[in-house]
Each structure stands twice: as structure tokens, then as C-alpha cells.
C-alpha positions in Angstrom: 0.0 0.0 0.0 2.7 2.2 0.9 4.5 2.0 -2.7 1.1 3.1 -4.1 0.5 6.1 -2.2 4.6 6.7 -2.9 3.8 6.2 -7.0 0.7 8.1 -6.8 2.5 11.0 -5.2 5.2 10.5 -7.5 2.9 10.7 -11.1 1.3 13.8 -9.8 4.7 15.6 -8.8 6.3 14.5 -12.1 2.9 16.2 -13.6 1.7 13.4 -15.4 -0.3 14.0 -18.6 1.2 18.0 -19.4 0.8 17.7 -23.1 3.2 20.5 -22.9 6.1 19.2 -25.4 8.2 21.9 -26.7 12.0 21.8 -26.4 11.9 25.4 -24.9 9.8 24.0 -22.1 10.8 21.0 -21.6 8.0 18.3 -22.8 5.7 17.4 -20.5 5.7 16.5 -16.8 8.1 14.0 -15.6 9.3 13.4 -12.7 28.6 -0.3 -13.6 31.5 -0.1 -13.1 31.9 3.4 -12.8 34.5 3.1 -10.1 37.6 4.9 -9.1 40.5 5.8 -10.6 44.1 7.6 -10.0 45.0 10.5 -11.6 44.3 14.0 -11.0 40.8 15.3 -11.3 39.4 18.9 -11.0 41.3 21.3 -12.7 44.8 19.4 -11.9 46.7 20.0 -8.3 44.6 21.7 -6.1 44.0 20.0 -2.2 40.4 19.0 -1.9 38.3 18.9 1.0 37.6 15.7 3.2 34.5 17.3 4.0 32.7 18.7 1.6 29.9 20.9 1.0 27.0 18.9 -0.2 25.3 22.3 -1.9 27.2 24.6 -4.7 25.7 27.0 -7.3 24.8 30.4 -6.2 22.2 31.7 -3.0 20.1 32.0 -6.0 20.3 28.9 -7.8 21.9 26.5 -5.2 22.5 22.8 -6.4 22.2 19.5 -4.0 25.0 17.3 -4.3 25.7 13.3 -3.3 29.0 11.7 -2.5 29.6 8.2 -1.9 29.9 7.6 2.4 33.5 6.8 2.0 34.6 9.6 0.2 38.2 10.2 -0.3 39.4 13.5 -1.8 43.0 11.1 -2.7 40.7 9.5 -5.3 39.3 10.5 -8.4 35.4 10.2 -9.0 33.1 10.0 -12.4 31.0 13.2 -12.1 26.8 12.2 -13.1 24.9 15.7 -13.5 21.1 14.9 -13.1 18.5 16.8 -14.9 14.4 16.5 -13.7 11.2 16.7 -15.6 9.1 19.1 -15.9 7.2 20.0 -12.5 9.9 17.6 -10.4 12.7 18.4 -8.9 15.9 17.2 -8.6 15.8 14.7 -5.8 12.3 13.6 -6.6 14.0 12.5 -10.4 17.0 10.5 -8.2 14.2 9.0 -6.3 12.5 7.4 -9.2 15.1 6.6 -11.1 16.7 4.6 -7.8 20.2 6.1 -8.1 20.9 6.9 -4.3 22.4 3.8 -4.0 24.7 3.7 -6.4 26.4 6.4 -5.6 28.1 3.9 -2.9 28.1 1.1 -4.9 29.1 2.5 -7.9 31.5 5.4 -5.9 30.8 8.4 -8.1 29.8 12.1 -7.2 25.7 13.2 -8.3 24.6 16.7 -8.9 21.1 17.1 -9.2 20.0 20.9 -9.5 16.3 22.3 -9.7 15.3 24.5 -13.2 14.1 27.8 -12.4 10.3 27.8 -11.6 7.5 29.4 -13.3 4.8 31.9 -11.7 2.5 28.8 -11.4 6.0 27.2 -9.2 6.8 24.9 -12.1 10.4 24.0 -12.9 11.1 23.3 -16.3 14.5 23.6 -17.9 14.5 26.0 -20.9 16.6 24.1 -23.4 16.4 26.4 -26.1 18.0 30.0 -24.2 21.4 30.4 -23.5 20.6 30.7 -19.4 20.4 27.0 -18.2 23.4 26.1 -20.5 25.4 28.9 -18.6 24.2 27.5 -15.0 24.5 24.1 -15.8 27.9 24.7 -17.3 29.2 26.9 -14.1 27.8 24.0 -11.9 30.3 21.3 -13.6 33.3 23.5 -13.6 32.2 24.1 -9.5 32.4 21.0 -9.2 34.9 20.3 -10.4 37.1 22.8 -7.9 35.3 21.3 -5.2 35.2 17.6 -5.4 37.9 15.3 -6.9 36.5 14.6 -10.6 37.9 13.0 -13.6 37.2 15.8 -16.4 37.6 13.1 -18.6 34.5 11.0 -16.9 31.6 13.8 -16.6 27.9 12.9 -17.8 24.5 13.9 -17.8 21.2 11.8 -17.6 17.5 13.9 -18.0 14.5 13.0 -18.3 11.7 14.9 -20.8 12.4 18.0 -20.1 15.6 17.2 -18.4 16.6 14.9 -21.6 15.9 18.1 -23.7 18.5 20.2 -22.0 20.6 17.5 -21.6 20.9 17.0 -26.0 21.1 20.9 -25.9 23.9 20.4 -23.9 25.6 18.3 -26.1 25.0 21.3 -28.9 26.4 24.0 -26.8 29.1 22.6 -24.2 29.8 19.5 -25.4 33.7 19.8 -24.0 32.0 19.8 -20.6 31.1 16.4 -20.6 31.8 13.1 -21.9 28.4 11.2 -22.7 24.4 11.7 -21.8 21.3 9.7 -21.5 17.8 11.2 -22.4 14.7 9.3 -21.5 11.8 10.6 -22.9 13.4 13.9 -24.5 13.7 15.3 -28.0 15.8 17.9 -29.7 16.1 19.9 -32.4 14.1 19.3 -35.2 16.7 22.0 -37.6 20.5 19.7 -36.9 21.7 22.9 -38.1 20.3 24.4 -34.8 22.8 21.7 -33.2 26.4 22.6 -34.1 28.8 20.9 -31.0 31.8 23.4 -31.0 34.3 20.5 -30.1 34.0 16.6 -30.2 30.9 15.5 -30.2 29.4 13.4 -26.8 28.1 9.4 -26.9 24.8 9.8 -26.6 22.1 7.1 -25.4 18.2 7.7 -25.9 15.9 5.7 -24.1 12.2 6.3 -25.2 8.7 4.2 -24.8 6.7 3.8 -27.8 3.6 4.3 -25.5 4.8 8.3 -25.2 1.8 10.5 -25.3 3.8 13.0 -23.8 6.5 13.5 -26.0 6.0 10.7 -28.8 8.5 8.7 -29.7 8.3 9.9 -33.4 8.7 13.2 -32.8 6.4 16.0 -33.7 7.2 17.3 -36.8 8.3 21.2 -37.2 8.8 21.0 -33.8 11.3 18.3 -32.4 13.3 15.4 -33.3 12.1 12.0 -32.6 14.3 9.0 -30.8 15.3 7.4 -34.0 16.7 10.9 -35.6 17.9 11.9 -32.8 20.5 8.7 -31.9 20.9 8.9 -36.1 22.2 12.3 -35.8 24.5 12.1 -32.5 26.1 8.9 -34.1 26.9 10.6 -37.8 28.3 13.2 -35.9 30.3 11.6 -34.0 31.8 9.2 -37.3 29.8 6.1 -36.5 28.2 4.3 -39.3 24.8 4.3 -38.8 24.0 1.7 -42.1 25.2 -1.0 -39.7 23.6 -0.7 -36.1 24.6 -4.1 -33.6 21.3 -5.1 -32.1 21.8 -6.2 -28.6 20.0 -8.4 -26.6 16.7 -7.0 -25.0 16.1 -6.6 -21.5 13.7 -6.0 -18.9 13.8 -2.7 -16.9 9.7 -1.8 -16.7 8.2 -4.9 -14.2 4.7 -3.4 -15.3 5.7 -5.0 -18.7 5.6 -8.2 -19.9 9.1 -9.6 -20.3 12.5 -8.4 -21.6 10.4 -5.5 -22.9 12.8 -3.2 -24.2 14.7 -3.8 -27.3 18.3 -2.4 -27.6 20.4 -0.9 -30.9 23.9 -0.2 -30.5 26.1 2.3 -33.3 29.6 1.7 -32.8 31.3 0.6 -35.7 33.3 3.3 -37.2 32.8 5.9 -34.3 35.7 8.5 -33.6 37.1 7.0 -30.6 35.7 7.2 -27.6 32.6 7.6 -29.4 29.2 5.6 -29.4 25.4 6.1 -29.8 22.2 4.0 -28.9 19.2 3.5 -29.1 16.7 1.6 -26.2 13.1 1.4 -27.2 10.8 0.7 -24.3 8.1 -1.0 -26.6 4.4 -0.1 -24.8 6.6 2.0 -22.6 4.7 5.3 -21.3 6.4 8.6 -20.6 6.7 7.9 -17.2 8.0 4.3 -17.0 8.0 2.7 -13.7 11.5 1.2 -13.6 13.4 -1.6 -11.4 16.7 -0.8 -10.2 18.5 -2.6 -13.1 17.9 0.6 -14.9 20.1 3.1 -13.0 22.2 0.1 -13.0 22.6 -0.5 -16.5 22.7 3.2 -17.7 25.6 4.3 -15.3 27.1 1.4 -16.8 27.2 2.4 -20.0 27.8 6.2 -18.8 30.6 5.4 -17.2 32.7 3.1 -19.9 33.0 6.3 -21.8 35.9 8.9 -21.3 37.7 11.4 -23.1 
């Protein structure tokens, strides 16, 4: 009874059934072996803290942060930047996407700001302005002074409108981070509108069929669709989309019958370093219910990429 009071709450805080799908305001209502390594992370030779804050950003825009229990500033972490829904927040997306605990298990360093709210008190990220790519941008180099990250091992996961600003990230500060994945997002229906000024990032889309919300399609004149949008991340980052490796499906939605959500992989040919795919979540809604295998499974495949 308790979890279906908890997903009730959770559906109406995520703001289930917006039909709201623009990329400026963020679509609709939403809510591995990542490990440690040596080196020098930040910016290269500064001391860091044992203690560290768990808030950065600004009075105005402040920005709640996670760090493994065991945190060592001798050791260099992977960096994961999460991005909410529209009418969410920040810890509510961490909640339902069951990523507290792998912070521990998986011993990397979570960000997960709020978007600016609306006069109704709805946060949505505006991933079309220049504003949000200018916070979200002076939050990773923050962090980076503040906790000991590999620069080389930075990422961003969103969902809807979170997955929106996350592939707008990609187009405008792409040598800020090293890989994304969008559940539930679009982007840019013009690619011209989508020039990355350095290398481009791996990029994996996750997307239910079942999308009322933001379809899985796209919506034409407006935004990109799942298929066009992993097409166009892995042509621009070399790989040869003619040949995709289809992987074995798997089951991360219980509410769905069996390994319900089929998986395409472009990597042959890819600029290395570089990879795209593609997860479709057939019958999958916009607000998938997942087990924990799928934080598992996407901060594993985050976290094999680096610079």
C-alpha cells in the first residue's frame, strides 16, 4: 500500500499528462562499473576537501549534491549531472530513477539541480535559451574545484524536459562532458540548430513507444524524434549508422511483460571514444516505472566512456 501512495504522489509531482512538449519547455511532466580511478581530477593539483559541502551553485540557484559515504578527496570520482522533468525536482528524479544507492556502490559524485520555476512554481529547464546552458555549465566547472573529478568522466542523464536540455547540452558545451542519457526527450528538429563546438558526446536515448507526452516519433516542425535523434548524434560523432549491432533485449519496466525493451547499438566506425544507442521501451509510457536494473545498467554504460 505504501509504494502506491509513494507512485501516486510520484505521477502527480512528475505532472503526469502535461501535453506541454516543446523543447523550450521541456516536454511534459516527468518526474557499472563506474568506479575509481588515480589520476588527477578537477582542474589538476589543487588540495580538496575531506568534507565537503553537499550544496554549490549560487544563494540563487543552489544545487544539491551526493557523494559516496566513503569519500576520499585522494581518489578521483566519475562526475553524473542529473536533470528532472518538468514539475519535479531534482531529488524527486534521483528518487524514481533509484540512483541513491549507487552512488556507494558505484563510488561516483551526483549533482542534481532544480530548473528555475514558473509563476505557477513549475520548474522546467529551458533548453532552447542560452541561461540554463550557462548555469548548468558553471555548476560542472564548480564541481569540479570542489570535489575530486575525472574531467575526462563527466555525464548527464535527464529525463523529458531534463533529456531536452541535456541534448542541448551536447550542442552547446559538449567539452563539458563526456556522454548523456535522455529518457523521454527530444531535440532539435533543424540539426543545423545543433552545431557541437568541439568533439561530439556518446549519446544514449531511451524512449517508450507508449509516449503521449513526448512521442516517440517526434512531432514534426517541432522536435526530433528517438530514431533521428540517436541517427544524428552517431553521424556526428563518425559512426556508421548503415550497420547498427542489435543487442540483446532486457527487462527494466516490471509493469511490462518480459525483456520488454529492445536495444540498438552504433559503434562501428565511431571517432574514438565515441558511441550512440538507441533503447526502445516498446508499450513503454512517458513515465515508465522502472526496477533498479535501470540506473544500473545506464551508469554502466555512462561510465565506460571517457575522453
Amino acid at each position: 500500500m505504501k509504494n502506491l501512495i509513494f507512485f501516486a504522489l510520484l505521477a502527480m509531482a512528475l505532472g503526469c499528462g502535461d501535453s506541454d512538449s516543446t523543447p523550450s519547455g521541456g516536454s511534459g511532466g516527468d518526474a557499472g562499473a563506474g568506479g575509481m580511478g588515480g589520476g588527477a581530477g578537477g582542474t589538476g593539483g589543487q588540495e580538496f576537501s575531506a568534507d565537503p559541502p553537499l550544496v554549490i551553485g549560487t544563494e540563487a540557484r543552489p544545487a544539491s549534491v551526493d557523494i559516496p559515504t566513503d569519500y576520499d578527496p585522494s581518489v578521483t570520482y566519475p562526475l553524473l549531472m542529473l536533470l528532472h522533468g518538468a514539475g519535479a525536482d531534482g531529488r524527486t528524479q534521483a528518487g524514481y530513477f533509484l540512483l541513491f544507492p549507487f552512488v556507494d556502490e558505484k563510488q561516483f559524485v551526483m549533482i542534481y539541480p532544480d530548473a528555475k520555476a514558473n509563476e505557477a512554481g513549475r520548474r522546467a529547464w529551458d533548453s532552447t535559451g542560452t541561461d540554463d546552458v550557462e548555469y548548468l555549465s558553471a555548476l560542472i566547472e564548480e564541481a569540479k574545484q570542489t570535489y575530486n573529478v575525472d574531467p575526462k568522466r563527466v555525464y548527464l542523464m535527464g529525463h523529458s524536459s531534463g533529456a531536452f536540455m541535456s541534448l542541448s547540452m551536447a550542442c552547446a558545451a559538449s567539452e563539458l562532458f563526456t556522454a548523456l542519457v535522455g529518457l523521454a526527450g527530444g531535440a532539435f528538429e533543424d540539426p543545423a540548430d545543433c552545431q557541437p563546438a568541439t568533439q561530439p558526446v556518446s549519446v544514449l536515448v531511451v524512449h517508450g513507444t507508449n509516449d503521449d507526452t513526448v512521442p516517440y516519433e517526434g512531432v514534426p516542425g517541432v522536435y526530433a524524434g528517438a530514431v533521428e535523434i540517436v541517427d544524428r548524434f552517431a553521424t556526428a560523432g563518425g559512426c556508421d549508422t548503415g550497420s547498427p549491432t542489435v543487442e540483446s533485449p532486457v527487462d527494466l519496466v516490471p509493469a511490462l511483460d518480459g525483456a520488454e525493451t529492445d536495444r540498438v547499438a552504433y559503434s562501428t566506425g565511431c571517432d574514438e571514444g565515441i558511441d550512440a544507442g538507441l533503447w526502445t521501451i516498446n508499450d513503454g509510457p512517458h513515465i515508465p516505472f522502472f526496477s533498479s536494473e535501470f540506473a544500473n545498467m545506464t551508469t554502466d554504460w555512462l561510465f565506460r566512456h571517457s575522453r
